[in-house]
N, C-alpha and C positions, 0 to 999 in steps of 0.2 A: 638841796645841793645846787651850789651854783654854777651855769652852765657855760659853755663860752665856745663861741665858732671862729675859725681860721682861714684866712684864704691866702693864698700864695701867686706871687705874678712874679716874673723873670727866672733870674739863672738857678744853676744848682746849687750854690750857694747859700740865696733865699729860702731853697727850699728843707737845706739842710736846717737852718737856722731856724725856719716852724719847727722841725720837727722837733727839735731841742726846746721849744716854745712848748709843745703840745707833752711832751714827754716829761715836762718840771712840773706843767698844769694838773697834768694826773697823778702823778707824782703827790701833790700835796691833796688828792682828791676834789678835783674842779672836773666836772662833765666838760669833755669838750664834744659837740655835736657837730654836724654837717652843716656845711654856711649858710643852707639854704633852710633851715631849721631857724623858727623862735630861740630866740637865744639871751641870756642876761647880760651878756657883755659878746660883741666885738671884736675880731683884730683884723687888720686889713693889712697885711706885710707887702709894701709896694716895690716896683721898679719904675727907673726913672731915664732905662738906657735910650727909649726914645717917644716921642710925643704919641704915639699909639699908649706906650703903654702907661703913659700919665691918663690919657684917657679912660684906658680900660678899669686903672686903679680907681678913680673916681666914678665911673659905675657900678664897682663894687661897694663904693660905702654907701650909695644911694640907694643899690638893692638891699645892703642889710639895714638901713632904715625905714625903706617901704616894711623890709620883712615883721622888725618890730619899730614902731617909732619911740618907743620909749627908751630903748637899750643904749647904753652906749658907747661908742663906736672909740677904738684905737687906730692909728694908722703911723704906723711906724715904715720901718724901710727907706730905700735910697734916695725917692720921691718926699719922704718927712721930711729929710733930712737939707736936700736940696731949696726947697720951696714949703717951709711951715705954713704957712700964712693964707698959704691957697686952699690947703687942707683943711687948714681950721673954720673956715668959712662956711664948709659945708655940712647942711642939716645930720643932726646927731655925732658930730666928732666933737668925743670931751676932751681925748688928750692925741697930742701930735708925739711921737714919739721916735727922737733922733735913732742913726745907726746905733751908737752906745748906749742905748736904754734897752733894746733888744732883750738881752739879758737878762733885766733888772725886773721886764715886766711879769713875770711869775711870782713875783715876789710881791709888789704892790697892785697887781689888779683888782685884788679886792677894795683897795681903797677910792676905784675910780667912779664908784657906785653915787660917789656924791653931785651934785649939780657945779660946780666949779669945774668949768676948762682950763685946762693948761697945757703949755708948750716946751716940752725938754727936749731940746736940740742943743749941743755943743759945738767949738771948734773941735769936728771929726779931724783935722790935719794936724791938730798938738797931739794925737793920741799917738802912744809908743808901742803898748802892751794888750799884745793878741787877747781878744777877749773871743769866749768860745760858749757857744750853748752843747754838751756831748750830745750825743746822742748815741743809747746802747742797744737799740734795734728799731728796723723799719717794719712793723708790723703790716704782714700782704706781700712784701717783695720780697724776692731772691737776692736782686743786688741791693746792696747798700751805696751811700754817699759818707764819704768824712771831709770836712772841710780843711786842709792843713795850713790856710794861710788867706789872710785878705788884705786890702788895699792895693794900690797901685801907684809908684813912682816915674810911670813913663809921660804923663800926661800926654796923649798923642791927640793933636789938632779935635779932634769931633768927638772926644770922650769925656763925657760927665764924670763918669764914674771914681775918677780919683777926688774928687769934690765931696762925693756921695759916700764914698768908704777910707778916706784916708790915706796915711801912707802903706807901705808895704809890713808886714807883719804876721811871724811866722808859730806856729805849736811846737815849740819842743819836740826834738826827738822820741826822746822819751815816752812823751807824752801820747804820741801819733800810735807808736808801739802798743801802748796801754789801750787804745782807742780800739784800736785792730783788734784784740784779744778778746774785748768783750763782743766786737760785732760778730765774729768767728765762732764763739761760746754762745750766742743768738742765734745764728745755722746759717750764716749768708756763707755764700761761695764764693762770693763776687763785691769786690769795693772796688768805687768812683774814686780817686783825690782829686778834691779840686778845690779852687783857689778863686781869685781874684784874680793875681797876674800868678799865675803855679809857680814858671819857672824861678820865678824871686824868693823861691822856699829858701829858708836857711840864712840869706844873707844879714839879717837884721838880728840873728840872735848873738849872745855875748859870746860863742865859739861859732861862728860862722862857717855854715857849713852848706851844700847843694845838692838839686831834687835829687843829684842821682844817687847822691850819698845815701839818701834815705829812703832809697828803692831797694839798694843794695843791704840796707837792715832789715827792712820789713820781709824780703824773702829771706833771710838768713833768720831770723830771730822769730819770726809767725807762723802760724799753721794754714794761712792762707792760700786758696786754691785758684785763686785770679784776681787781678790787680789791674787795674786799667787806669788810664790816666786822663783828665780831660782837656780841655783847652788849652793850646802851650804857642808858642812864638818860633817863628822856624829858627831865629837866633841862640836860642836855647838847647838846639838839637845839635848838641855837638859828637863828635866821631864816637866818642865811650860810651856817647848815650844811647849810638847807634847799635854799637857793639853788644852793649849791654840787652838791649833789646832784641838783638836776635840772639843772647843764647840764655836771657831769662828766660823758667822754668814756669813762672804766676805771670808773667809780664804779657797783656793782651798784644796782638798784634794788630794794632787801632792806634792811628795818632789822629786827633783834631788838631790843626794846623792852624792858625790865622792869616790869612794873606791880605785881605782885605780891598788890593786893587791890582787889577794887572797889567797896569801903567805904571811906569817908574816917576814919572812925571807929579801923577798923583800919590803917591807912596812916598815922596819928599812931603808934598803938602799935607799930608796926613802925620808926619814926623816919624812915619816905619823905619828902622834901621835896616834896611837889607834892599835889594834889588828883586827884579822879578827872575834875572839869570841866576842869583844866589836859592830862589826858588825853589827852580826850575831845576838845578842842581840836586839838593837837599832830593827833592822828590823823589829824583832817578834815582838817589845812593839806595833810597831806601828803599823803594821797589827791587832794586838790584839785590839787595843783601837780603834780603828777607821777605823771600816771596808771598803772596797771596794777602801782605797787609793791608788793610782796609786805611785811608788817609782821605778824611773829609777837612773841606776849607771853609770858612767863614768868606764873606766878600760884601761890600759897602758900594749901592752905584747910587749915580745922583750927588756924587760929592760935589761940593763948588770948583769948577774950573775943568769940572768933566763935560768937555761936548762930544760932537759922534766920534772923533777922533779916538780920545783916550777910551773913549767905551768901547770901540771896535777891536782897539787893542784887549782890553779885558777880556773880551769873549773869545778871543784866538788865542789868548795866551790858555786860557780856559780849558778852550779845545781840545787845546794838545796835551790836557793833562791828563791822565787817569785816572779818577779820583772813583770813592766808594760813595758820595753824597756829595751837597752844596747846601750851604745854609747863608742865605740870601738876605740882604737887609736895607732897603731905600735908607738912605744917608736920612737924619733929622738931626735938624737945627736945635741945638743945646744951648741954652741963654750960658754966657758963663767961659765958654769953651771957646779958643782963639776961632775957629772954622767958621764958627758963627756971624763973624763979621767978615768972613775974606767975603771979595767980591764974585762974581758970576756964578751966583748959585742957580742952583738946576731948580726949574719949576715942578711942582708935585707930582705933574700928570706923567713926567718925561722920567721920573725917578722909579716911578709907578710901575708905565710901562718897559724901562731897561730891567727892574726886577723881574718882571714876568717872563720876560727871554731867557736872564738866564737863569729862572726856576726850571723854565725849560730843558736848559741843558744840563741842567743836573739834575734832573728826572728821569734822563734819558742815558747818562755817567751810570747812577744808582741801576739801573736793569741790565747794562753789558757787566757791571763789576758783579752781581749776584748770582747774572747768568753764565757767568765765568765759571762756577763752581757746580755747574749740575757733569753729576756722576761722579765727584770726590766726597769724597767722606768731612762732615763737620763734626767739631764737638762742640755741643749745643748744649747750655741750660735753659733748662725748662723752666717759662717763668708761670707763675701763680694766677693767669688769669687766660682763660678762653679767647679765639679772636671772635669776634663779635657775626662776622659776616660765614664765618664758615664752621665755627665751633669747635676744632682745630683746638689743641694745644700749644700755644707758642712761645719760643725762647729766641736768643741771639745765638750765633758761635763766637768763638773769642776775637776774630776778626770783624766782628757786629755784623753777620749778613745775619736778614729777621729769616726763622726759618716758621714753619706750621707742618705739623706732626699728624698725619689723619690718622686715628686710632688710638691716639694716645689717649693715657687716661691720667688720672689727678694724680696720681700716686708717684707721676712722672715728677712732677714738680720738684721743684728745687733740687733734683739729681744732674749731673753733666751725663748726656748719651750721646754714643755714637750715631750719627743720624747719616744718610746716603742722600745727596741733595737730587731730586726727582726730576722736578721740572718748574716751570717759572707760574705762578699765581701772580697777576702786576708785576708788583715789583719786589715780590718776596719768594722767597723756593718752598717751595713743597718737601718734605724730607719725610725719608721711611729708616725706621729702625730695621735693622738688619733681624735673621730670625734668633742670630747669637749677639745679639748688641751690648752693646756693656753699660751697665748702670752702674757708677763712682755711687756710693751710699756713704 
């Protein structure tokens, strides 16, 4: 039987799209094993969002051809797609393999067995027609991912990524519907949508329609028990969507936000459409309207034209925010991308260390927002894997604070319980089931 190992680097998108890789694999009966396993064929599904993780992708294909040298290596993903050439250079890759081949590779892997290299990369930006690998369950996990849309039309100054996946392009209604019913019928509680750029769901199909349109289906038309959303643009968070979200029934109470600078200065030069007051704004409605939501931000330092000025702004405008997390990222130079060549770019050590500040402060956001919540009650799923350091049962509540369960047992899993948040462990709570707790089954 032929065997085949997978590795996965970037977003959730990526990794929804192994799984659709790994699930057609099996599917026609192909072994797929662990990456770190002898293996007959390869796949190495890259990102390319910044020069770490170019790098990291390329020591993936090095270590699966130390692992076998004869096998040979696939490398498809945003990094194929961006930079062939570079790929293909190195020991054991037979075929480079654009974003649109994605798909296709379940079907012709067997044929890569031969000694002939080859490079299928497209013009990804003529593609029109959402191409999708399903996937009808996450084997091990509680929550699932569905992908309902990819590409991106904003091109914003430092982002590869519309280069790498295209324009904007969306799943059918319909379709999304159908997608949900069998993850549901698989036992998840819990779906991810996510997207490329989310909020652009709907605009590109022949009835044109938007994400909240089809929030508004999936709780009316599915049997779904929580829905959560991922990465969205505060531009896209309009009044209905606000509305809508505080008196969804599935609808988590989590938004991941994008801010990316908290200079306005810089957020022109990055090509943001919004200001940091229109933020700032957004933030407070929605803290206001629907309390105890969890709102984590993305943020980019070390952009070109950031000296201590704009950064000091960043970190104050920061401060004064609330937030549930911070997901932090030293700006990187994209060959390709307008930012690339503005001038006064930030040197690495200084990008380095502005990140490290403010990991800081959002390590220290994440423990007052968690520790907010000791002595109210969560509802928590239980997800399918032990924590490591205390052996704890652990899940999220719907607002995503991480909870650990002492006493819990396996049988908890994938049930939603009523949990009493106890006390703070780092940066996560401690929760004890009540003696009459209720268990959703």
């Amino acid at each position: 039987m032929l065997s085949v190992a997978v590795a996965t680097l970037g977003c959730k998108v990526n990794h929804y799209e192994s799984a659709g890789i790994i699930e057609k694999l099996e599917a026609e009966g192909i072994s797929v094993v662990p990456f770190s396993s002898p293996a007959d064929i390869y796949i190495v599904n890259t990102c390319t969002v910044t020069s770490k993780t170019d790098f990291q992708s390329r020591q993936l294909i090095r270590r699966a051809h130390r692992t076998n040298p004869s096998s040979p290596i696939i490398v498809t993903g945003c990094y194929a797609q961006t930079a062939p050439q570079e790929l293909a250079v190195l020991p054991g890759v037979r075929m480079v393999a654009g974003t649109e081949m994605k798909e296709k590779l379940p079907g012709i892997i067997q044929d890569i067995t031969d000694e002939k290299q080859r490079i299928s990369v497209s013009d990804i930006g003529l593609k029109r027609v959402y191409s999708g690998l399903p996937v009808t369950r996450f084997p091990g996990q509680t929550r699932a991912y569905l992908k309902i849309q990819d590409g991106c039309d904003s091109f914003c100054s430092y982002c590869i990524i519309p280069y790498a996946r295209g324009r904007s392009r969306s799943l059918p209604q319909e379709e999304v519907i159908r997608q949900i019913q069998k993850l549901t019928e698989a036992g998840h509680r819990e779906i991810i949508i996510t997207g490329i750029h989310l909020g652009a769901y709907g605009q590109d199909l022949p009835f044109p329609t938007t994400l909240l349109n089809l929030l508004r289906k999936i709780e009316h038309n599915t049997d779904l028990e929580r829905l959560r959303i991922s990465s969205i643009n505060p531009t896209e968070i309009s009044d209905d969507m606000v509305d809508y979200l505080q008196h969804s029934k599935i609808l988590c109470r989590h938004l991941h936000i994008s801010l990316q600078s908290g200079d306005d200065s810089i957020l022109k030069l990055m090509k943001r459409q919004y200001s940091t007051d229109q933020f700032r704004d957004l933030v407070e409605k929605l803290q206001t309207v629907i309390p105890d939501i969890a709102i984590g931000i993305d943020v980019i330092t070390g952009f070109p034209g950031e000296g201590e000025k704009e950064f000091r702004n960043t970190v104050g405008f920061i401060e004064k925010l609330s937030l549930a997390y911070l997901h932090v990222f030293p700006y990187s130079q994209r060959f390709g991308t307008r930012a690339s060549s503005f001038p006064d770019q930030v040197i690495q050590a200084v990008r380095k260390e502005r990140a490290g500040i403010l990991r800081d402060i959002g390590n220290r956001q994440r423990i007052v927002f968690n520790s907010g919540f000791i002595g109210k009650k969560l509802s928590v799923l239980v997800e399918g894997i032990r924590d490591k350091e205390t052996g704890y049962v652990k899940g999220f509540s719907d607002n995503y604070v991480p909870v650990l369960i002492p006493g819990g047992n396996i049988s908890l899993v994938n049930h939603i319980v009523e949990v009493t948040a106890d006390h703070m462990m780092k940066e996560r709570v401690i929760g004890r089931i009540e003696a009459d707790g209720q268990r959703e089954d």
